[in-house]
N, C-alpha and C positions, 0 to 999 in steps of 0.2 A: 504494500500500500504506500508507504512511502519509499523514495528511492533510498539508494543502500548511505547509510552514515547519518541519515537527515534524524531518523528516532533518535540518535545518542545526541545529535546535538539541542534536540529538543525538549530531551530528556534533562542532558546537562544544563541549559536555560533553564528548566524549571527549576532544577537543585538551588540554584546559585540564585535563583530570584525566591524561593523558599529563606532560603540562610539567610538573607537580605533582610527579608522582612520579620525572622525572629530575631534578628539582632537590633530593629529598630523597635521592637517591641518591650525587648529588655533594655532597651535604654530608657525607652518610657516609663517603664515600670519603676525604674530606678531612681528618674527625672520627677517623676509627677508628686511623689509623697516629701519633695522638698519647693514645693508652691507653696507660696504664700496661700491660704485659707481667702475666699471669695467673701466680702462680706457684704451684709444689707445695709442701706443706704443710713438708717438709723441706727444700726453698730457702726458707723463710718462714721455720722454725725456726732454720738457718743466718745468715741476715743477723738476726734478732735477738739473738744470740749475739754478734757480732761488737758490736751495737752495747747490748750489756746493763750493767743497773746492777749494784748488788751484791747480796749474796743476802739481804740484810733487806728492801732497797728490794722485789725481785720477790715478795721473800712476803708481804709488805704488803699491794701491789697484787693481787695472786691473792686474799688473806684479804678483802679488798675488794668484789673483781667477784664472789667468792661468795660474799657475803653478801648484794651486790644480785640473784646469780642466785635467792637461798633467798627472798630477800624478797619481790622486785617481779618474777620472773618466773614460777618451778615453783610460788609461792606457797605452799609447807612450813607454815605455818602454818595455813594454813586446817584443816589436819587434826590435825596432828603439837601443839599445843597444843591444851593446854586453853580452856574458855570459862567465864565468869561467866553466872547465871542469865538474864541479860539478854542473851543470845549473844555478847557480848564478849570479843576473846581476853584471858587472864591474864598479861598480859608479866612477868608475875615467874617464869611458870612455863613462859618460851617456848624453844617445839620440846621441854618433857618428857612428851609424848604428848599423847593428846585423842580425843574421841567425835567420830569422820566427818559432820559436820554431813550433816543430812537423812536419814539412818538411825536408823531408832526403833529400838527391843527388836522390834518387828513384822518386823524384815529378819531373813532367815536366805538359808541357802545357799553361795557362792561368796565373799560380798562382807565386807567386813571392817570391822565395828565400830567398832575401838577401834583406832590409829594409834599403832603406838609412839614412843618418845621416841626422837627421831635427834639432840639436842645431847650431843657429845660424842663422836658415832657410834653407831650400834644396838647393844644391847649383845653382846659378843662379836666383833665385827667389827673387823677391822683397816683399816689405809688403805686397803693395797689392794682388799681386799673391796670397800671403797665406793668405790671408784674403778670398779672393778669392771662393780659393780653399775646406775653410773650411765651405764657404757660401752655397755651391754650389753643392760641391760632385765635380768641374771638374777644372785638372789642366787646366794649362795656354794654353796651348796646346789643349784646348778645348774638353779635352777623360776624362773618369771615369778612377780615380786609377785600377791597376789591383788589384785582390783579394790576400791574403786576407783584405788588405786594406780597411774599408769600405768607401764609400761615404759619408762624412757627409753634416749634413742640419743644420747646427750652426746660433745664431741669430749672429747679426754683433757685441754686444759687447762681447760675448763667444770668437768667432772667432779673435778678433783686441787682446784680452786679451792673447789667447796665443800666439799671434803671435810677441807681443811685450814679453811674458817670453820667448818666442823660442831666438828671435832674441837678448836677452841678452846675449844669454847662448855662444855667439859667441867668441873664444879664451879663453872660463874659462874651466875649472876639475870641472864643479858642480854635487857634490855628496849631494843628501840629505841624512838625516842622516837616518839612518839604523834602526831607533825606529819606524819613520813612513811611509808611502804607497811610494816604489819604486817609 
């Protein structure tokens, strides 16, 4: 059935892809009972607690990580500023609204133009609104952003982090500097 030599080497492929795969199995075996233990989000919240700074340090650090979430992640800027003729955003005038890049006056429908101004928080909105909102995907008003806004599903300290850099940014010109992520 097969020509002459072809079973031995097929034979020997399976050996050596057997041997292969006990060996990567006793490695695992070996590997996996020296993992750290997976933990729940409130045993996580617990031993951070235990081992926390004080309450300027943590808001610091939050006002921080949300501001690199606004910046260099959800990217808020792309819409929520303004732009110079040149499609440059206006860092004097950043996150106080802006025209949805790539929507002309030719777009109608569903989709949403003009990006309001979230420094400071949208107006009318309380913390928790925008905590909320970032939890959840749904404003206060209980509707999905129109497009192209996405809906987000943020964990609550993502969410509280930008919500406290937003709501800093309330009567300042925060321009970050121009070296790094808009």
């Amino acid at each position: 059935m097969f020509p002459k030599g072809s079973g031995r080497k097929s034979l020997l492929a399976m050996a050596i892809a057997l041997l292969c795969w006990s060996v990567c199995l006793a490695q695992d075996e070996e590997f996996l009972p020296h993992l750290p233990e997976e933990t729940t989000e409130s045993e996580s919240a617990e031993r951070g607690h235990q081992v926390e700074k004080g309450p300027a340090d943590r808001t610091g650090e939050r006002i921080q990580h949300g501001k690199y979430l606004v910046e260099a992640v959800a990217l808020c800027s792309e819409c929520h500023t303004p732009r110079n003729e040149r499609g440059e955003l206006l860092r004097e005038k950043w996150l106080q609204g802006g025209i949805v890049p790539g929507l002309g006056p030719e777009c109608t429908g569903s989709l949403v133009r003009e990006a309001p101004p979230i420094a400071g928080l949208p107006e009318g909105w309380s913390q928790a609104d925008m905590v909320q909102f970032l939890e959840t995907g749904m404003t206060p008003a209980g509707k999905y952003p129109r497009l192209p806004m996405p809906p987000y599903r943020m964990s609550h300290a993502d969410a509280l982090a930008i919500t406290l850099y937003l709501e800093g940014l309330k009567g300042k010109q925060p321009a970050p500097s121009s070296g790094g992520p808009p």
